[in-house]
C-alpha positions as CSV (number, residue, x, y, z in Angstrom):
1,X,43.5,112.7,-163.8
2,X,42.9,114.4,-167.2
3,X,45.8,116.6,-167.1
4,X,48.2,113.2,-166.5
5,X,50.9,112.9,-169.1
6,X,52.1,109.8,-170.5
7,X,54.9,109.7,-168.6
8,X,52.8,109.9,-165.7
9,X,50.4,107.0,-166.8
10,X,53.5,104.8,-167.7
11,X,54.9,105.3,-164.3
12,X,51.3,104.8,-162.6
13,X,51.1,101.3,-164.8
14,X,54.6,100.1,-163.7
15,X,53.8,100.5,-159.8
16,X,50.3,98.9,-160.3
17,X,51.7,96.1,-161.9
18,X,54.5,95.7,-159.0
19,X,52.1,95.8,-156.7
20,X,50.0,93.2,-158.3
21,X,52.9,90.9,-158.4
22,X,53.7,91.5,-155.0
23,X,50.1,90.4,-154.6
24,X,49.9,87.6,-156.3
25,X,53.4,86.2,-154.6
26,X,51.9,86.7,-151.1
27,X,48.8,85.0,-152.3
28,X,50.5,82.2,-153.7
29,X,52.6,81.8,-151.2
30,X,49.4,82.0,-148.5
31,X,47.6,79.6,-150.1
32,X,50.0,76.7,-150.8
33,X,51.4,77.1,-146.9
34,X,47.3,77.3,-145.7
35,X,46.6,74.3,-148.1
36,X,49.5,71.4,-147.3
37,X,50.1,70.5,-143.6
38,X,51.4,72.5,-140.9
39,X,55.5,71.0,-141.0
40,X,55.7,72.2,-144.6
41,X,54.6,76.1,-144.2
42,X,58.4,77.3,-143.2
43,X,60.4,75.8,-146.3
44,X,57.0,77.2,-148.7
45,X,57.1,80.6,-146.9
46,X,61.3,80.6,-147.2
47,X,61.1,78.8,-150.7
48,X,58.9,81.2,-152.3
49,X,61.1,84.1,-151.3
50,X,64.3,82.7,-152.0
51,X,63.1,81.4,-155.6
52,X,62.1,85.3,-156.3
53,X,65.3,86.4,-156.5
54,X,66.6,84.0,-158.2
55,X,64.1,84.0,-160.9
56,X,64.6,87.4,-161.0
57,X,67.8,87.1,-161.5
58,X,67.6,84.3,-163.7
59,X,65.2,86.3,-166.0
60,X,67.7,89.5,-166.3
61,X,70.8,87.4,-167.1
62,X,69.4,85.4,-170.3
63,X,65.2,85.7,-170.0
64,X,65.3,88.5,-170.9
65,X,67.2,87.7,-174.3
66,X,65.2,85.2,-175.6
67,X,61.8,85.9,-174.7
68,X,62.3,90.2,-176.4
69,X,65.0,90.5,-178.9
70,X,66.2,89.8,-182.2
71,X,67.3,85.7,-182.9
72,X,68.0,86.7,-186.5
73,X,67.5,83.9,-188.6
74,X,65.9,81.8,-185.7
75,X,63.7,84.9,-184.6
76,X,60.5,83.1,-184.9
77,X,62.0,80.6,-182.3
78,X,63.6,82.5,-179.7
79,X,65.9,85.6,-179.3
80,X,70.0,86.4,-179.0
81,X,70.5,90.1,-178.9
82,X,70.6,91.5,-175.5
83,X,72.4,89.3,-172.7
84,X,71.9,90.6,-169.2
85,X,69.6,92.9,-170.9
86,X,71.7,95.6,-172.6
87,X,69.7,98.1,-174.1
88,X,66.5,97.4,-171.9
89,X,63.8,99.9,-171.2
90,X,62.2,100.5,-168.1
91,X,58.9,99.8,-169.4
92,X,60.0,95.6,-170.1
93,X,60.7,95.6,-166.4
94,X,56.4,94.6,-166.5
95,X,57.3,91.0,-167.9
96,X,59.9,90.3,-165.4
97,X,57.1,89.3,-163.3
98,X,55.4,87.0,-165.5
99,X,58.5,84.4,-165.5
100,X,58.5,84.5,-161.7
101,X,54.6,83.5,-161.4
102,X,55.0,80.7,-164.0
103,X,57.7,79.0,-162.1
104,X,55.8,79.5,-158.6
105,X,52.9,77.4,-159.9
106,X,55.0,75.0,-161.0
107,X,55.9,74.6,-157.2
108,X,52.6,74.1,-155.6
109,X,52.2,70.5,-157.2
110,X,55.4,69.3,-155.6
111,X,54.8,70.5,-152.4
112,X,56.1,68.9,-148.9
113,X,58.3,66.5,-151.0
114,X,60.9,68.4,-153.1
115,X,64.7,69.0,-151.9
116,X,66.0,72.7,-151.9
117,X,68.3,71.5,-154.6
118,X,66.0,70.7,-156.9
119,X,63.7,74.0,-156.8
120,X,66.7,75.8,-157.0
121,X,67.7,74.5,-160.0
122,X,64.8,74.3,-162.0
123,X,64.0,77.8,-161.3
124,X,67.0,78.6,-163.3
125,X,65.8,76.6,-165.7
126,X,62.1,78.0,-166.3
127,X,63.1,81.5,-165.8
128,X,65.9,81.6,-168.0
129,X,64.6,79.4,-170.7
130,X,61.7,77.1,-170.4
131,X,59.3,80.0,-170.0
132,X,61.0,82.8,-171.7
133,X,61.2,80.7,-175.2
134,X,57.3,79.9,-175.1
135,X,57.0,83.6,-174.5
136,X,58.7,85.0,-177.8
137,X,56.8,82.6,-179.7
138,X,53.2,84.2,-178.9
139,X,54.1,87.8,-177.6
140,X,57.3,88.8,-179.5
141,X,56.5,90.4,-183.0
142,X,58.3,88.1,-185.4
143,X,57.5,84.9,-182.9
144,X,56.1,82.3,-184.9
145,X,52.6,81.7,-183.0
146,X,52.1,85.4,-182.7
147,X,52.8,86.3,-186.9
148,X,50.6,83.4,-187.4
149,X,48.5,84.1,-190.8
150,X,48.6,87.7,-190.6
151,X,50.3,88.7,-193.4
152,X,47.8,87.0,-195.4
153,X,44.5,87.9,-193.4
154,X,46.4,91.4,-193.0
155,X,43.7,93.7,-194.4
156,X,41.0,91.4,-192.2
157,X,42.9,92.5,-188.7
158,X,45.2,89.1,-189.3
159,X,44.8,85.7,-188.0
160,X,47.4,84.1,-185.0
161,X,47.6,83.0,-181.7
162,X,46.2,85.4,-178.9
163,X,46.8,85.5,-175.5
164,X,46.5,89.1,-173.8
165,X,47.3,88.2,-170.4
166,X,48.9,84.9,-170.0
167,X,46.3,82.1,-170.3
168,X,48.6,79.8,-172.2
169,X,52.2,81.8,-171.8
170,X,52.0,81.8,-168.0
171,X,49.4,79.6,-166.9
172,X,49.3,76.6,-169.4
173,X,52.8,77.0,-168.8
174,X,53.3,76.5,-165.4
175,X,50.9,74.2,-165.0
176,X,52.3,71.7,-166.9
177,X,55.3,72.3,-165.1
178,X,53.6,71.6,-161.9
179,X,51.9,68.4,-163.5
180,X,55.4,66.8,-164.5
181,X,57.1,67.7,-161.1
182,X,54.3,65.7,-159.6
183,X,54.8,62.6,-162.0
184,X,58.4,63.1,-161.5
185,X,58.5,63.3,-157.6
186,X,55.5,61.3,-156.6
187,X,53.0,61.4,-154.1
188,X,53.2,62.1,-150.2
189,X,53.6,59.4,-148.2
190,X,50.6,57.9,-147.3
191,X,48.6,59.6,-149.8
192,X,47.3,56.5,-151.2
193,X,47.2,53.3,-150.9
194,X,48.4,51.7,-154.1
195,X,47.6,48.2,-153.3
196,X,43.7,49.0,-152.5
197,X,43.3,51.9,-154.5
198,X,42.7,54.3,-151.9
199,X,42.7,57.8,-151.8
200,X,43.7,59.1,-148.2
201,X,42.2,63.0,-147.5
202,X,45.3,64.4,-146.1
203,X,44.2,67.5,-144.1
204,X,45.1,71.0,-144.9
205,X,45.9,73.2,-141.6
206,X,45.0,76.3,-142.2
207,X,41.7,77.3,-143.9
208,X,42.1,81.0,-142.9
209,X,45.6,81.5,-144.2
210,X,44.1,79.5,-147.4
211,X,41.7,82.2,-147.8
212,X,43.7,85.5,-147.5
213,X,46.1,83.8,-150.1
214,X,43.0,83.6,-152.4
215,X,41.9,86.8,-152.1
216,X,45.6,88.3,-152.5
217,X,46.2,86.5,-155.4
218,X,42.9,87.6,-157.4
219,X,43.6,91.1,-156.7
220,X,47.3,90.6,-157.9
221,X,45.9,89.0,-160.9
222,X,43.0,92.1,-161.8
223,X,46.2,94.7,-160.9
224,X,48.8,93.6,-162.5
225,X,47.2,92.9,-166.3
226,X,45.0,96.2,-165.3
227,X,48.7,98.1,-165.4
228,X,50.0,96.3,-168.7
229,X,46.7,97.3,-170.5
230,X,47.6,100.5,-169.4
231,X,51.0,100.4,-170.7
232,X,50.0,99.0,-174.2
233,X,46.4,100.3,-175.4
234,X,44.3,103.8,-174.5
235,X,43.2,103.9,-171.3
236,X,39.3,104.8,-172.7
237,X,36.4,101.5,-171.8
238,X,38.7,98.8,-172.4
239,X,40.1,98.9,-168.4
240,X,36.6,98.7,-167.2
241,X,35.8,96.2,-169.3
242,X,38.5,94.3,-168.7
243,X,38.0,94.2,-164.9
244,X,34.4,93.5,-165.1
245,X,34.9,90.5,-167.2
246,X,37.6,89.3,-164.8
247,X,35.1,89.9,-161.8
248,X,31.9,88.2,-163.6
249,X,34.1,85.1,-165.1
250,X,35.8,84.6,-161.5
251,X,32.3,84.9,-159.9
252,X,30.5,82.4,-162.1
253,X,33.1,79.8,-161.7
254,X,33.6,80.1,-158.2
255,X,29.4,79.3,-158.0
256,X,29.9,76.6,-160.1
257,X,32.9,75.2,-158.8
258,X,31.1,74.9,-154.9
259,X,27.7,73.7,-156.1
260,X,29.5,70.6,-158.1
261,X,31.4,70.1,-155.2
262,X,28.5,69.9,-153.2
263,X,26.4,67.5,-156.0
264,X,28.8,65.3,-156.2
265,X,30.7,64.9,-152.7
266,X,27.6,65.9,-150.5
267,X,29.7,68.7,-148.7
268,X,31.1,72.2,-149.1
269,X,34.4,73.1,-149.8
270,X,36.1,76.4,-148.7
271,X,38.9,75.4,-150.7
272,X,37.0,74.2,-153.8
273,X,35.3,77.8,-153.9
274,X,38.5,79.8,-153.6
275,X,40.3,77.7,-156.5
276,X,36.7,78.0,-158.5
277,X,37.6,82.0,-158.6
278,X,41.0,81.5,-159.3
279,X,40.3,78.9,-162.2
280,X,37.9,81.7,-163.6
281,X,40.3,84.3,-163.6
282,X,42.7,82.5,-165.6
283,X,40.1,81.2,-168.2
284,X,39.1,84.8,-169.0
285,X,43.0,85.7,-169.3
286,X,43.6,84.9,-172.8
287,X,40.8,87.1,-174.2
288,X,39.4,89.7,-170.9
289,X,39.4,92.5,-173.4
290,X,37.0,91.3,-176.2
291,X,34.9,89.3,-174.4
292,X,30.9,90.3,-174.0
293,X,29.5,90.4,-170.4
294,X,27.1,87.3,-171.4
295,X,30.2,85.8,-172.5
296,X,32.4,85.9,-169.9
297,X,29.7,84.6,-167.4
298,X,29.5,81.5,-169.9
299,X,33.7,81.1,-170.0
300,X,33.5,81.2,-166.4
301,X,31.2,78.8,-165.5
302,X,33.0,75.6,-168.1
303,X,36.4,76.8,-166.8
304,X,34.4,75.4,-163.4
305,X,33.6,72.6,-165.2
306,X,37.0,72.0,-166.6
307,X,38.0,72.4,-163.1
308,X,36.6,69.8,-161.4
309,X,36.9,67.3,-164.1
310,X,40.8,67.9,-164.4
311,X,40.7,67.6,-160.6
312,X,39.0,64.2,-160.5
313,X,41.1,62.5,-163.2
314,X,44.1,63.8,-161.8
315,X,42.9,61.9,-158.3
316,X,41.9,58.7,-160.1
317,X,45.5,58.6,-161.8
318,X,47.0,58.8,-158.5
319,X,48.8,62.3,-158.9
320,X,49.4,64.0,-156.0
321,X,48.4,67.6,-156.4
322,X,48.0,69.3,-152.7
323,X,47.3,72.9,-154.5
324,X,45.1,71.5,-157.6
325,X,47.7,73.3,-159.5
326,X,47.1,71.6,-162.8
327,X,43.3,71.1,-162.6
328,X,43.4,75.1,-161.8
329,X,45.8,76.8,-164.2
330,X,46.1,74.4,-167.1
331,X,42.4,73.5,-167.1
332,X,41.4,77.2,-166.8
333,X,44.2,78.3,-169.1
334,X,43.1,75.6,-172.0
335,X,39.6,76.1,-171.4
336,X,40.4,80.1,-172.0
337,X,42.1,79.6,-175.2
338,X,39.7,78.0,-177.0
339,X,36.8,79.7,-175.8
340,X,38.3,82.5,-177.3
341,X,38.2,81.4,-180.5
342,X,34.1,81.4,-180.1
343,X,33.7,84.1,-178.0
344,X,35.8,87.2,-179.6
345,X,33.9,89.9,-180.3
346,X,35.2,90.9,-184.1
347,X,36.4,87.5,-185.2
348,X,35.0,84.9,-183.3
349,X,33.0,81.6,-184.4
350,X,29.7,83.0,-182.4
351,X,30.0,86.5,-184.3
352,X,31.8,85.0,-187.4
353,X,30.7,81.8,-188.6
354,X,33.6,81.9,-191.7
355,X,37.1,80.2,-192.9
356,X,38.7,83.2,-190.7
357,X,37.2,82.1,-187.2
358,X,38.0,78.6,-188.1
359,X,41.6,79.1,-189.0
360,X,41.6,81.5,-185.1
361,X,40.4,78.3,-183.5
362,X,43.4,76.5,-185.4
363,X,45.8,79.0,-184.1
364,X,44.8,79.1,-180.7
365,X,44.8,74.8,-180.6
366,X,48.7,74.9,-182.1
367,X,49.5,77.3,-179.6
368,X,47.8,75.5,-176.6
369,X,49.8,72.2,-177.5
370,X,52.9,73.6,-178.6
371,X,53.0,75.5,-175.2
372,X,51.9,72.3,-173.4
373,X,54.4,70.3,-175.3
374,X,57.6,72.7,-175.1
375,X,57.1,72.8,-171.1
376,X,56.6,69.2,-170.9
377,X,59.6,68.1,-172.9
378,X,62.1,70.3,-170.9
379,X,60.5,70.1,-167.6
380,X,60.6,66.1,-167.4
381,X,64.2,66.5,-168.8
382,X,64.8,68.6,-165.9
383,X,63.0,67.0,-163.0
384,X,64.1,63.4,-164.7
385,X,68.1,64.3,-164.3
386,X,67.0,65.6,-160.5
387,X,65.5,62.2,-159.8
388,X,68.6,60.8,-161.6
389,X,70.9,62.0,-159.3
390,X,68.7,61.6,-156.7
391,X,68.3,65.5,-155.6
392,X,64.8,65.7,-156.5
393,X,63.1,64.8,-153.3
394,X,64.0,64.9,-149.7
395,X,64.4,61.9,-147.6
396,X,61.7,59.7,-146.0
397,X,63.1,61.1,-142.6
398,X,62.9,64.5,-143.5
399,X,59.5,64.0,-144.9
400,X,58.4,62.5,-141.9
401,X,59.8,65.2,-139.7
402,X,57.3,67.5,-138.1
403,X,59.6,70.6,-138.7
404,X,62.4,70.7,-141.3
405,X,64.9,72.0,-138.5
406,X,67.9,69.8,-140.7
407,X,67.4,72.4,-143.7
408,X,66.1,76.3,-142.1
409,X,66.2,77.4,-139.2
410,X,62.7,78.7,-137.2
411,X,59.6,77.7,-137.1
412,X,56.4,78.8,-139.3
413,X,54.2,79.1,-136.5
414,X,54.5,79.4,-132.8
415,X,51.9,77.1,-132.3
416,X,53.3,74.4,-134.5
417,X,56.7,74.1,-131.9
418,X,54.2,74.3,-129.0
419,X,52.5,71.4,-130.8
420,X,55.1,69.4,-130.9
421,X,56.9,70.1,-127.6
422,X,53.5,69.2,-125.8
423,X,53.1,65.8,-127.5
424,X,57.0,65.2,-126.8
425,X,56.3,65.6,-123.2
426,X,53.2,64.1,-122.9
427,X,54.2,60.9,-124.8
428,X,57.4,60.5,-122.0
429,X,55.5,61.5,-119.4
430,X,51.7,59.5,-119.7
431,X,51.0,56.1,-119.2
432,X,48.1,54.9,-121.6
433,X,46.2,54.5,-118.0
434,X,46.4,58.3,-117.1
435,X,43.2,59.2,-118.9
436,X,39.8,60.5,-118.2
437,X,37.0,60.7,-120.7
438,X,40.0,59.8,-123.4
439,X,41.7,63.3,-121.9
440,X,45.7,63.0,-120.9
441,X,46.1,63.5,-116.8
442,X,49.6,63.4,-116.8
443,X,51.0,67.2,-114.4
444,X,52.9,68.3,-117.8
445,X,49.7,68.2,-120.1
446,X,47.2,69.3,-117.5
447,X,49.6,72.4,-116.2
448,X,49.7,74.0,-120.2
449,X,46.1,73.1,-120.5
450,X,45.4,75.4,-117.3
451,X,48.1,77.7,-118.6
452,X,47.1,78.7,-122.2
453,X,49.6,81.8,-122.2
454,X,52.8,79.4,-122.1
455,X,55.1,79.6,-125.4
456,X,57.6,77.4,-126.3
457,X,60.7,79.2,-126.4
458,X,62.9,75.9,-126.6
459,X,62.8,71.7,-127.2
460,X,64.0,71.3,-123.8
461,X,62.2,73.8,-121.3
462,X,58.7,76.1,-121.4
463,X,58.7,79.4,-120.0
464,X,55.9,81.7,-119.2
465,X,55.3,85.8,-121.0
């Protein structure tokens, strides 16, 4: 390893941060199709694919131009230079990514109840410009929350808005993205009771498939930062340091996340713990590389904090969130940006009690609510023409539908079509009188009970392996 060139680090950094993404996607994509009910999993698992490419795509055309080049005399605000990105190195292929994460989020809020139509547009929308703008402002040189004060504090190591690894530009983002979509679309049907005030639990089907998403999608998110900090700084103890502080922060606030789940709803929650570690991983974003151990235990266990209380207003509001999108990524992602300003090492309030540390705080406030603001404005344009036009959300038919056979073909999961052939036939073949001990007797229901290794190749017929 100590005879690696540069070269050969930047082309090591570029793969782990592809295969990061790659991670997170699949985990993403895992976790929203383990977390909603069964019927939605094949347009989640096509949707998420299909919406890559075209972010993608989206990103290279115009993304590209005004999140990294020049805007001349509007270069704090956004960029002009390079359409379909002329003149683009091989090393910005690492933010392509970030663009296609930001507008997945936004999709887990609206989940079992948006059109096609509508994800496909406002992927365009977010990739090419919602996202890309908020991203000159903080991580492009002349951008306006990333100059901040630092031409006057410029001897002092400058004064602006920080945000190493996305807790604002990507997260905050995209999950207030996925908060207006949910406004915008509305809940699920049956999801609550507006006359009583009820809240109907609507069951997830796959806690297992929930799970693996989690996992994949923290290791995405230690890879593919871990390859940009290779790309950008010395390799020397600021890699270690910044994995450790993602592990300890993701740690604590999974902990705390389960035990206020269990002090205040008298059960555990699987689901609860995994989005606990994910809320922790996206609170330490902002600031992974200057944080103290101590210190990323304590960011870690309020981004919990934030978590759960985000998570409960959103529930008394009447917001349906199936992924806890917004509790997750905007109360993590907040929660990270200000803690930074307390908890930097060289600057912060903690280590520097002075008009410097309070002005950091300011910064990283402004560039919290701008960010917040920005995404708001254009995504509730967005999703209001949708619901305008009335493209925004599928039909009460389709919605009802136990597969979405009218919009893709194949099903997610074999059992899934067995599912629903069996209670097809058993509903035409039983009589409510055809029961022992509350059990179906009916030939049709008692023959695939006898014969577990029966598929469903077809609506019509069942043939046996």
């Amino acid at each position: 390893m100590d005879s690696w060139t540069e070269y050969d680090w930047c082309l090591f950094s570029i793969a782990t941060t592809a295969v990061g993404f790659l991670f997170i996607q699949c985990g993403l994509t895992l976790l929203e199709a383990g977390t909603v009910r069964s019927r939605a999993a094949k347009r989640i698992v096509i949707r998420n694919i299909v919406l890559l490419v075209i972010s993608g795509a989206a990103f290279w055309l115009v993304g590209y131009t005004f999140a990294y080049s020049d805007g001349g005399d509007a270069d704090k605000l956004i960029g002009f230079t390079f359409f379909t990105s002329s003149h683009l190195s091989p090393l910005s292929l690492i933010y392509i990514p970030y663009t296609a994460i930001a507008s997945t989020i936004a999709y887990g809020a609206v989940a079992e109840r948006c059109s096609v139509v509508a994800y496909l547009v406002y992927t365009v929308f977010i990739s090419g410009f919602i996202h890309p703008v908020v991203t000159h402002w903080a991580w492009y040189n002349n951008g306006w929350l990333f100059v901040g004060e630092r031409e006057r504090y410029y001897k002092l190591n400058g004064i602006g808005f920080q945000d190493w690894a996305g807790g604002g530009v990507i997260y905050v983002a995209g999950g207030i993205a996925a908060l207006t979509g949910a406004i915008m679309v509305g809940p699920r049907k049956c999801r609550f009771h507006n006359s009583s005030g009820t809240v109907v639990p609507i069951r997830n089907h796959s806690v297992t498939v929930a799970t693996v998403g989690g996992c994949f999608l923290l290791l995405g998110m230690l890879a593919i930062n871990g390859g940009t900090r290779h790309l950008l700084t010395d390799i020397g103890d600021v890699l270690p340091k910044y994995v450790i502080n993602k592990v300890i922060s993701s740690t604590g606030a999974a902990f705390t996340s389960l035990l206020l789940y269990r002090l205040f709803e008298k059960s555990w929650s699987l689901l609860v713990f995994i989005n606990g570690a994910i809320t922790g991983m996206v609170a330490i974003s902002a600031g992974c590389d200057v944080y103290e151990y101590y210190a990323a235990c304590i960011v870690g266990i309020w981004a919990a904090v934030v978590y759960r209380l985000f998570s409960i207003t959103l529930v008394k509001a009447l917001i349906d969130d199936p992924l806890d999108a917004f509790a997750v990524y905007v109360g993590g992602g907040s929660w990270g940006l200000i803690a930074l300003a307390f908890f930097d090492n060289s600057k912060g309030i903690v280590y520097a009690y002075n008009i410097k540390s309070a002005h950091f705080l300011g910064w990283q406030c402004v560039g919290m609510a701008s960010i917040a603001v920005w995404t708001a404005l254009l995504s509730g344009l967005i999703f209001g023409l949708l619901r305008c036009f009335g493209i925004l959300r599928v039909s009460t038919e389709v919605e009802e539908r136990v597969s979405h056979s009218t919009t893709f073909s194949n099903e997610a999961f074999d059992g899934e079509v067995e599912r629903n052939t069996r209670e097809e036939h058993t509903a035409n073949t039983e009589r409510p009188d055809e029961t022992v001990n509350g059990h179906p007797t009916s030939p049709w229901y008692m023959h695939w009970y006898n014969n577990p290794t029966y598929l469903v190749n077809d609506r019509d017929y069942v043939t046996k392996l």
